[in-house]
C-alpha positions in Angstrom: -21.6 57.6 -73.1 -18.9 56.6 -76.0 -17.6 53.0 -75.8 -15.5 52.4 -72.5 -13.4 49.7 -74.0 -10.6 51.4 -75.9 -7.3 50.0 -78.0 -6.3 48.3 -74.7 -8.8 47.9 -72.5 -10.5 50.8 -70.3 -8.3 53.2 -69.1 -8.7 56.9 -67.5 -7.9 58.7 -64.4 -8.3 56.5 -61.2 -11.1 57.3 -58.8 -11.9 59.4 -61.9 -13.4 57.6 -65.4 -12.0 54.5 -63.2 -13.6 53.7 -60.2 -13.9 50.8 -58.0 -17.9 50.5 -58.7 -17.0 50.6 -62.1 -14.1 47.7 -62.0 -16.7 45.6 -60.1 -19.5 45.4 -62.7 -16.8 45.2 -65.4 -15.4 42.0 -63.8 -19.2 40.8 -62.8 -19.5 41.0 -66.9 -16.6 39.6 -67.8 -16.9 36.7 -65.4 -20.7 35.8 -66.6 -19.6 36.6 -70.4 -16.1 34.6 -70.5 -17.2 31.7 -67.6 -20.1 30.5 -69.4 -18.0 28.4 -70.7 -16.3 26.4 -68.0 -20.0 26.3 -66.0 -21.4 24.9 -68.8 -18.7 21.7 -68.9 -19.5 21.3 -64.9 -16.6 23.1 -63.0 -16.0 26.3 -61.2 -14.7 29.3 -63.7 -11.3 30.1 -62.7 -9.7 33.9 -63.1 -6.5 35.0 -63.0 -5.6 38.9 -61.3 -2.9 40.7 -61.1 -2.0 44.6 -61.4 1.0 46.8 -61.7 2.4 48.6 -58.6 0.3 52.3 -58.5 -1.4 52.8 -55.7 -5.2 53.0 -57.6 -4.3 49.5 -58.5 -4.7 48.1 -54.6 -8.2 49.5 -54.1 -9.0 48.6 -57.8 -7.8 44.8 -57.5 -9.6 44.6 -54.5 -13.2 46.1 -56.5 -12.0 43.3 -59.6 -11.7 40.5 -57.0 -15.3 41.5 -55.1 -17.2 41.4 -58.7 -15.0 38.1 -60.3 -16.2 36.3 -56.8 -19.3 37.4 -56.3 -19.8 36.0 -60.1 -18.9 32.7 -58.8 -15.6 32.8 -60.1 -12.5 31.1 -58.1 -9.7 33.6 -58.0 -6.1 33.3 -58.4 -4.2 36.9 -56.9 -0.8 37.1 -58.9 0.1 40.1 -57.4 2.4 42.9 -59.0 3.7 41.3 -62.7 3.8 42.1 -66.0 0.6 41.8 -67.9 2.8 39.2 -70.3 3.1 37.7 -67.0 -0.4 37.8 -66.1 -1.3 36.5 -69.3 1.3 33.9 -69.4 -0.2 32.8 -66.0 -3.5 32.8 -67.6 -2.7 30.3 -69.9 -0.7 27.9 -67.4 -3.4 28.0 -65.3 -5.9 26.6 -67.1 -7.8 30.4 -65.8 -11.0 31.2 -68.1 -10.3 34.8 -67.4 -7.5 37.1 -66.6 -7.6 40.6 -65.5 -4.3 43.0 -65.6 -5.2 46.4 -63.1 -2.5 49.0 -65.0 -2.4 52.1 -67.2 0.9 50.8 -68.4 3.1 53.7 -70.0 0.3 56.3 -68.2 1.4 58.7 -65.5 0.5 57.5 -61.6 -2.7 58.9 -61.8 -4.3 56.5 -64.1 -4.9 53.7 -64.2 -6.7 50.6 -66.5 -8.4 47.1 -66.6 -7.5 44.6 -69.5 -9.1 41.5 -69.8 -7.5 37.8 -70.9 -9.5 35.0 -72.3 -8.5 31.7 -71.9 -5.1 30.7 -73.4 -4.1 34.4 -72.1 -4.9 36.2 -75.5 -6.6 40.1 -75.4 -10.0 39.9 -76.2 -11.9 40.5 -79.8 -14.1 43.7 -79.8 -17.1 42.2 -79.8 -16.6 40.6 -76.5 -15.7 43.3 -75.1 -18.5 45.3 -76.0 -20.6 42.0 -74.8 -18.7 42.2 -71.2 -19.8 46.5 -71.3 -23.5 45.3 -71.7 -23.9 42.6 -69.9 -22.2 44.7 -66.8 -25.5 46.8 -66.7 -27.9 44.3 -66.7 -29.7 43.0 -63.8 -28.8 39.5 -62.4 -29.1 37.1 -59.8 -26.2 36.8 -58.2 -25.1 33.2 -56.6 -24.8 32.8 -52.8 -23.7 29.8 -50.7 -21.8 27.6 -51.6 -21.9 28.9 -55.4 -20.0 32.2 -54.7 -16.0 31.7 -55.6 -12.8 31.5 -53.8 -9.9 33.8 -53.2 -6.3 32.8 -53.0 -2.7 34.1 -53.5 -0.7 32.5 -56.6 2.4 32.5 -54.8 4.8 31.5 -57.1 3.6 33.7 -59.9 6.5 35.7 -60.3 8.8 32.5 -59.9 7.2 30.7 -62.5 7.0 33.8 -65.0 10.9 34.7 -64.5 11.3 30.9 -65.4 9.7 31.1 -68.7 11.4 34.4 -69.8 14.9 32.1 -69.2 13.8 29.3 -70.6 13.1 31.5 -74.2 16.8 31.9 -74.0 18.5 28.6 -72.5 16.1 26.9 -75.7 18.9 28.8 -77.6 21.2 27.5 -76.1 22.6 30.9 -75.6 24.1 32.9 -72.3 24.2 36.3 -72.3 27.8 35.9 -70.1 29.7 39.7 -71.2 27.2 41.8 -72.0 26.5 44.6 -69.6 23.4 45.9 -69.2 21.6 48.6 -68.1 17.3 48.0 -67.4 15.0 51.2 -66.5 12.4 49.3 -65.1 10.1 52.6 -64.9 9.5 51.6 -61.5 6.9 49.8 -62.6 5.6 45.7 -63.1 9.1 44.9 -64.3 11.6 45.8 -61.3 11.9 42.5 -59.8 11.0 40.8 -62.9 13.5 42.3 -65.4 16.6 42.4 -63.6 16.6 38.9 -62.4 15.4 37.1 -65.4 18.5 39.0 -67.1 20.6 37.8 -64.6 19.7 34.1 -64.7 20.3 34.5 -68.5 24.1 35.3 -67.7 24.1 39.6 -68.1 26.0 41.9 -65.8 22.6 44.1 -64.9 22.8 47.5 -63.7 18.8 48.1 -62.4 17.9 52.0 -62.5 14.0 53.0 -61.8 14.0 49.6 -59.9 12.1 50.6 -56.4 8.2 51.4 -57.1 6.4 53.0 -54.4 2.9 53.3 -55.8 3.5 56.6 -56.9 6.9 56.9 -58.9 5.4 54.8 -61.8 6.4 56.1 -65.1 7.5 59.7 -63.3 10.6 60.5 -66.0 11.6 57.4 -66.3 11.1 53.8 -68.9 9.9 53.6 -72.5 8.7 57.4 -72.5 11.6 59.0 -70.9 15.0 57.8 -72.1 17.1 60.4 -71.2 18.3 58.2 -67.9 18.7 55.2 -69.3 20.7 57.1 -72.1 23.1 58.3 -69.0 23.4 55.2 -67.7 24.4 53.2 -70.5 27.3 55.9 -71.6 28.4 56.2 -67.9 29.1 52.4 -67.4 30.2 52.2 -70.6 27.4 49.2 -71.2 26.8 47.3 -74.1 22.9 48.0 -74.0 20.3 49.8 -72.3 17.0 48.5 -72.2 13.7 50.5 -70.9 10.2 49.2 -70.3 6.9 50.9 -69.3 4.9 50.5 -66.4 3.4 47.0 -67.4 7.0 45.9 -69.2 4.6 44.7 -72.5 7.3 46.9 -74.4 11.4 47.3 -74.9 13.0 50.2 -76.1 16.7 49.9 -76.3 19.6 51.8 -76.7 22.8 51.4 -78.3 26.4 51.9 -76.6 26.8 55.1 -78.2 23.5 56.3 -76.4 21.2 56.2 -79.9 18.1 54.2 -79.7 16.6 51.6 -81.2 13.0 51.6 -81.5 10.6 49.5 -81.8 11.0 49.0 -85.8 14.9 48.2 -85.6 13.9 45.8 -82.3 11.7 43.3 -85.1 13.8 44.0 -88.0 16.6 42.5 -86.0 14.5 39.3 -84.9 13.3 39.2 -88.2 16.5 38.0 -90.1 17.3 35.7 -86.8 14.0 33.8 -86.5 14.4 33.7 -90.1 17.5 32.2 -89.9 16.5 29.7 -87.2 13.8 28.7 -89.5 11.4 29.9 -86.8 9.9 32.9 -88.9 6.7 31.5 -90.0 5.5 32.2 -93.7 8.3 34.7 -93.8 6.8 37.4 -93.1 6.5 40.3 -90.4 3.5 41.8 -89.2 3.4 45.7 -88.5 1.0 48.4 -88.0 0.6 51.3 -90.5 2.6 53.7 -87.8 5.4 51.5 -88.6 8.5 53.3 -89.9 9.0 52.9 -94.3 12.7 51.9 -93.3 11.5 49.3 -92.0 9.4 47.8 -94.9 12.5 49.4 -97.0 14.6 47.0 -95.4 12.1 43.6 -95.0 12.2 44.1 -98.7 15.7 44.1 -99.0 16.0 40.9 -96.8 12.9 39.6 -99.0 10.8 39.5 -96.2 7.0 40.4 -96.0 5.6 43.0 -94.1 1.6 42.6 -93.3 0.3 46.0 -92.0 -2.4 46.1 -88.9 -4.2 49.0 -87.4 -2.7 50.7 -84.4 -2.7 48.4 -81.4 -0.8 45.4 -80.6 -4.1 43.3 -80.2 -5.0 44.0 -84.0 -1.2 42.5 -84.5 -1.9 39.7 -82.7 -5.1 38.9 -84.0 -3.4 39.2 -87.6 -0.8 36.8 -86.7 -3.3 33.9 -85.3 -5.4 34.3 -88.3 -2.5 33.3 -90.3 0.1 31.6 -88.0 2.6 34.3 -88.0 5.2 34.4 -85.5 7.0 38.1 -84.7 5.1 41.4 -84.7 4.6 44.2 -83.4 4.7 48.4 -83.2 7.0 51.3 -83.4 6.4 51.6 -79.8 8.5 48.3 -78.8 5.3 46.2 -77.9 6.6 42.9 -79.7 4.9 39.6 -80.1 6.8 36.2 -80.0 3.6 33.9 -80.5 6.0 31.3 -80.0 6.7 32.3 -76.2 3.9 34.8 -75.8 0.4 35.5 -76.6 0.7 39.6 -76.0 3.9 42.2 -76.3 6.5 40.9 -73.8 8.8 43.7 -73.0 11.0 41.3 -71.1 11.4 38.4 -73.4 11.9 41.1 -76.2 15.2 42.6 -74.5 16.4 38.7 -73.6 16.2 37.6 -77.2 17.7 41.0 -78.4 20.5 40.1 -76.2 20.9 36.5 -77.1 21.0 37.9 -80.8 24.3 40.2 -79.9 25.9 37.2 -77.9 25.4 34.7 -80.9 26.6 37.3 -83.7 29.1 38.8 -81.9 28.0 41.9 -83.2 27.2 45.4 -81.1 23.3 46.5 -80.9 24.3 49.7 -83.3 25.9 47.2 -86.1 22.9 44.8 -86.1 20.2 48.4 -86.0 22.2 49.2 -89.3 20.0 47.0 -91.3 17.1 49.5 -91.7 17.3 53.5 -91.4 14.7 55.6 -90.4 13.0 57.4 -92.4 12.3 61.0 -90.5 8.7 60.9 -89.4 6.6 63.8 -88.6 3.3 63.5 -86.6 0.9 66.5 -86.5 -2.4 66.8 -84.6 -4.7 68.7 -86.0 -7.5 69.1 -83.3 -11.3 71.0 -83.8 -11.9 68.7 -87.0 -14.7 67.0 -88.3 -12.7 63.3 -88.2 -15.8 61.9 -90.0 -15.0 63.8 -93.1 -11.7 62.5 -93.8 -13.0 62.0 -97.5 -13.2 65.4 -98.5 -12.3 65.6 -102.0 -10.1 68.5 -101.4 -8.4 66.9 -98.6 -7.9 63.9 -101.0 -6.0 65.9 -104.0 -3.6 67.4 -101.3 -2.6 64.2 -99.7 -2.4 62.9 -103.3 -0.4 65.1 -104.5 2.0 65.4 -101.6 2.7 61.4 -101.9 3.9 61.6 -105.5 6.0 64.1 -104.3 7.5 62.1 -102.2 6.9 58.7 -104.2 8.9 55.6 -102.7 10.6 57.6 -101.0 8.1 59.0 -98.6 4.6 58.1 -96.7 1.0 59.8 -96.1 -0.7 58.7 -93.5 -4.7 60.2 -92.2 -5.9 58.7 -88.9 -8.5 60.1 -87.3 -8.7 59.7 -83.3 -11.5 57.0 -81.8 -12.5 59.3 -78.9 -11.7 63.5 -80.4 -12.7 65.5 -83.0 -8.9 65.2 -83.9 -7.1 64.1 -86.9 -3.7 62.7 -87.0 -1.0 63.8 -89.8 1.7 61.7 -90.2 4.4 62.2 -93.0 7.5 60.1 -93.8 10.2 61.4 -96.0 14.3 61.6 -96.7 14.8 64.4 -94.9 13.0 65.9 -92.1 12.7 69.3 -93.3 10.6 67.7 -96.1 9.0 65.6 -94.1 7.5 69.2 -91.9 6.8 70.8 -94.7 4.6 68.0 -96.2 2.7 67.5 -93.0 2.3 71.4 -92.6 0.8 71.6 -96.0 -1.4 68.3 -95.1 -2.5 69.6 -91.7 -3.4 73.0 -92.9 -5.8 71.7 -95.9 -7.5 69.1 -92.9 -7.8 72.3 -90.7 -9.5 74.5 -93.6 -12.1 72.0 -94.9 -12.8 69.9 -92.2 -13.0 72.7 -89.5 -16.3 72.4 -86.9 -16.4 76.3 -86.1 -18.5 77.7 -89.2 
């Protein structure tokens, strides 16, 4: 069997790849790998749980609770929250672990298990891949008095909603006028989002708002936009803002109904934190999925971009490494190290807001500072993704980019987990940018095919 830790954390069909045996020796590893710590300065290790609202994630919490207990690890239940929540809570806790149940932008069916070291931060691979092997070792387990405690963190949500606030009232800015609409994808976010808006002075209209354990994601948040799209044009709001099932990312859309990715989301925190003097070093990390436009138009402002791999964990490891303070992906998971240790879709859409309400300016003028380049992404599937190399493969992509010099992108990536390589082409137009990928995906197919 491959590695069961992926970009963020293990995740797979529930009852499937993720069962409740397997959650249980994951959280009996990760409770002997990451409380070794707090046993060894004399005191009980302390987790923090909490899960998003499909129905997998009850019998799954209930399987991470058993093994983090039967570890000897106390237990604090948070309940349904964000995982920025969870690993917010993490962190004011004091918790050696935390452990956030969700698939987050995944369909019902799945579901995941991240894990949270103390101060709330995702963990390195190498513990990870420590937690995998020390799950199938034998151990003796403690009994008596040495097995941990269960209890409800009651105010969890309370507290969480007060921090997302606070990142605004530091401003000193209300979001009184601007009219709002949330997709909360049914999902972590629909008590969470809508209030913590409200307290921050918006006129909320909640859609996808009333999760049932099964409505999760289903046409609706960061991967569907078409109702949110509806909604804003229909109540003639200012913004529309859309989450996935976790709310660790924001999407937005402007009054017009365009959106505003993930990209335009940073490059419009960018040149406020840089004008607040709270951009550290002056620089922006991004991954390499990241659109040109937007390194087109960090080098305009004269800010620096720093590229990651794909994953918002490899941002965020980037970022403490060198005390960086905004990143983040295409995808709208965006880090505020100064209010968050992982993407915070909630506290992304508040300080997008308090940006409008201190320029004055509509979502679609502040977006204007970076275009999109068109972006084409081609799978190309059956593949030998080890031999990337191939010199052949190599002229073609070569000569496609001085085609397209500056004003275009190659990018190879070949999948962790399939024999698949990914394709992705950026150029002025999109017809170009089809045609470059086409001619790119069809070399990678020829040379680097598995059937002889």
């Amino acid at each position: 069997m491959g590695r069961l830790f992926g970009t963020d954390g293990v995740r797979g069909l529930a009852n499937g790849e993720v069962t409740a045996s397997l959650a249980l020796q994951l959280a009996e590893g990760a409770a002997r790998v990451l409380g070794e710590q707090a046993e060894t300065a004399g005191s009980r290790p302390l987790a923090v749980v909490g899960r998003d609202p499909r129905a997998s994630g009850e019998f799954l919490e209930a399987a991470v609770v058993a093994g983090l207990a039967g570890a000897g690890m106390d237990v604090l239940l948070a309940g349904v929250i964000p995982t920025p929540g969870l690993a917010y809570l993490t962190a004011a806790e004091s918790a050696d672990l935390g452990v956030m149940i969700s698939a987050s932008h995944n369909p019902m069916p799945d579901n995941g298990i991240k894990f949270f070291s103390a101060g709330g931060r995702k963990l390195p691979d190498h513990v990870e891949d420590a937690i995998e092997a020390t799950a199938d070792q034998p151990w003796e387990r403690p009994t008596g008095t040495a097995v941990g405690r269960v209890r409800d963190l009651d105010d969890a949500t309370a507290r969480y909603v007060q921090h997302l606030v606070d990142s605004v009232d530091s401003a000193g800015r209300s979001l009184e006028g601007l009219r709002v609409v949330v997709d909360c994808a049914n999902g972590a976010a629909s008590q969470v989002a809508p209030d913590a808006l409200r307290r921050a002075g918006a006129d909320v209209t909640a859609i996808h708002a009333n999760p049932d354990g099964l409505n999760i994601n289903s046409g609706c948040g960061s991967t569907h936009l078409d109702d949110v799209i509806a909604a804003v044009t229909e109540r003639g709001a200012d913004i529309g803002i859309a989450h996935d099932g976790d709310a660790d990312r924001c999407l937005a859309v402007d009054a017009a109904g365009r959106v505003v990715d993930g990209d335009q989301i940073m490059a419009i925190l960018a040149l406020a934190m840089r004008e607040n003097g709270d951009l550290a070093h002056n620089t922006v990390v991004a991954t390499v999925m990241s659109n040109l436009g937007f390194s087109l138009a960090m080098e305009d402002a004269g800010i620096e971009v720093v590229r990651t791999a794909v994953g918002d964990r490899y941002v965020l490891e980037e970022m403490l490494a060198h005390g960086y303070t905004l990143g983040g992906e295409q995808s709208g998971h965006v880090v505020l190290s100064q209010w968050a240790t992982t993407g915070d879709g909630v506290l992304t859409a508040l300080l997008l807001l308090a940006r409008m309400a201190a320029t004055g300016r509509s979502l679609a003028d502040l977006a204007s500072v970076m275009t999109r380049l068109p972006q084409v992404l081609v799978n190309v599937s059956g593949v030998d993704r080890a031999r990337l190399t191939d010199a052949e493969v190599a002229r073609v992509v070569a000569d496609v980019q001085a085609r397209l010099g500056d004003t275009g992108r190659v990018l190879l990536r070949p999948s962790g987990t399939e024999p698949l390589v990914r394709v992705m082409v950026e150029a002025p137009t999109e017809a170009e940018a089809t045609s470059a990928a086409e001619d790119i995906a069809s070399i990678v197919r020829t040379r680097l095919s598995l059937t002889p």
